[in-house]
Structures are given as C-alpha cells and as structure tokens.
N, C-alpha and C positions, 0 to 999 in steps of 0.2 A: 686616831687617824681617821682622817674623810672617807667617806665611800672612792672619790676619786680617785685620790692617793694611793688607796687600797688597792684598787685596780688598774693602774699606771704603777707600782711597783709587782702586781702578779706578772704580768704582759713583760716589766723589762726583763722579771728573775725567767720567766719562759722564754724569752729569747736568748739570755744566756748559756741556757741548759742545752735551747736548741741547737746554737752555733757550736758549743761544744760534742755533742752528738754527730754536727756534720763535721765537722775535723775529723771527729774517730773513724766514720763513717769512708770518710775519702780516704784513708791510709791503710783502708784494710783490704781484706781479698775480696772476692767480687761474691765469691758464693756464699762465706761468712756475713757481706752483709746483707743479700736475699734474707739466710738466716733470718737473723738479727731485725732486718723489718717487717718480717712477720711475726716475730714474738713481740715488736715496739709497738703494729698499728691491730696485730690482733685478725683474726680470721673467722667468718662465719662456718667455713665447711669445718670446723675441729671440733666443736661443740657437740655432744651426741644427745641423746633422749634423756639420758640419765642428768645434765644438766638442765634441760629443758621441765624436767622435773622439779627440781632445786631451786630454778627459777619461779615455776608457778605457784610453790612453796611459798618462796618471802613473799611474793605479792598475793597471798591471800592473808597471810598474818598483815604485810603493813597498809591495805587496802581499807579495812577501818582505822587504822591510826589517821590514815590522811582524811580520809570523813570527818572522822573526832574532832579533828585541826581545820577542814576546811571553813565550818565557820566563824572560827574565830580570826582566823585570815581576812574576812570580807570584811571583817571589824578595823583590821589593822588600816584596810587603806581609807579609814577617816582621820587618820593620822594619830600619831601617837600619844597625845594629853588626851584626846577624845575617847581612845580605846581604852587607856588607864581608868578613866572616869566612867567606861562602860563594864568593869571591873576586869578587862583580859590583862594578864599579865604578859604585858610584852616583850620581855626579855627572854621569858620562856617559850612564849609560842615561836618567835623568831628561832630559836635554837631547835627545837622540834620540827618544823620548817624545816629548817637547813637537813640535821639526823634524817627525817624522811626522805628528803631529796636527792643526800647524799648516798643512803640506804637504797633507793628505788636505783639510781643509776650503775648504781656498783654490782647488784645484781642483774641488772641488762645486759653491762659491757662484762662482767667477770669470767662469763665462761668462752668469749669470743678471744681472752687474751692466753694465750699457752703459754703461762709459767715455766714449766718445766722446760724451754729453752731457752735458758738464762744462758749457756755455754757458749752459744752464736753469740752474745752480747760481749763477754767476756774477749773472746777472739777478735771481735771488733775494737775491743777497747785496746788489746795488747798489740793490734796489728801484726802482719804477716811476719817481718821482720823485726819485731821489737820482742824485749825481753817481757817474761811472765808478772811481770810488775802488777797487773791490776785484776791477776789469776783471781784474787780474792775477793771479787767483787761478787753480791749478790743479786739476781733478779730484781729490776724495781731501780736501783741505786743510779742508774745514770740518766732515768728516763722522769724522775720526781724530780 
C-alpha cells in the first residue's frame, strides 16, 4: 500500500469513528457527555506529580534511544538504495523511528487521558433512553 493510500484510508476510518462518536454523543444526556469528553479529549489539571514522575522516567530511558537513531535518520533522507549502501538498515531504523515516536507521545498524552471514566463513555453510548446494550464496552473501544 502507497504512503498516500495509507493516509487517505487512516483520515476516512477516522472520520467514521468520528461521525459515529457524534451520533452517540447527540442522543445522550447532556452531563454524560461533559463526561465522556473529558475522558475522550483528556485534561491537563488530572495529572498529579506522581505522573509527572512517570513521565520524566520514559524520557530519560528513551532520550538516548533517540540519539542512537538520530543519526542514522539523517542517513535515511539520502534515500533508501543510498542508506542501504551506507550500510543502515532501513527497515529497522524506520520501525525504531516510529516505537520511539510512538513511545515518546504516548507518554506525553497518557497521563492527561483519565481512563478510569470509561462509565461516562459507556452512558454516552447506551443513551438516556436506550437499553444497556453497550454496558460492555470497555475504555479506549469507541474512541480507536
């Protein structure tokens, strides 16, 4: 699959998730979905020191990982035959790439998102009036 492709099917599957989010979102109660979009977009005041902790944490472990990888990076954008021949192995560093980035970001936004009110989601999903049907849904499920 193209780089393009790739990213004009991310965009459309995110627009579907989203339209669906605003459906539930309209047919529920009002306070359910205050709730619900602050456990969706995430809150800086929830976060305490103890996470601030946690975070300074990964990014001292993955703060030489990305050094280790950033020169092989500056290799990559001589393009791909060129870096193979300058012996980086590209398929790895591109994945290492990504694991760091994906790693650095996740520990940024992770403590800003409060997990633990998946039940405002829930409520949103089953609306005021509608039966417990999507009681079972877990944190994360309607928002990926």
């Amino acid at each position: 699959m193209s780089g393009y492709r790739f990213v004009l099917v991310g965009v459309g599957i995110a627009f579907l998730v989203n339209a669906g989010l605003g459906y539930l979102i309209s047919r529920a109660n009002v306070n359910d979905v205050r709730e619900a979009l602050v456990w969706m977009v995430g809150s800086l005041g929830t976060p305490g020191w103890a996470d601030v902790g946690v975070l300074a944490g990964v990014l001292v472990v993955l703060a030489p990982a990305v050094a280790l990888v950033a020169p092989r990076l500056r290799v990559l954008q001589l393009g791909d035959d060129t870096a193979g021949g300058l012996g980086v192995r590209v398929e790895v560093t591109r994945v290492a790439v990504l694991a760091l980035a994906v790693a650095r970001t996740a520990a940024g936004i992770g403590p800003g998102q409060p997990a633990h009110r998946g039940g405002a989601l829930r409520r949103v999903a089953r609306g005021a009036d509608q039966p417990r049907a999507a009681a079972g849904v877990r944190p994360g499920e309607l928002t990926t």
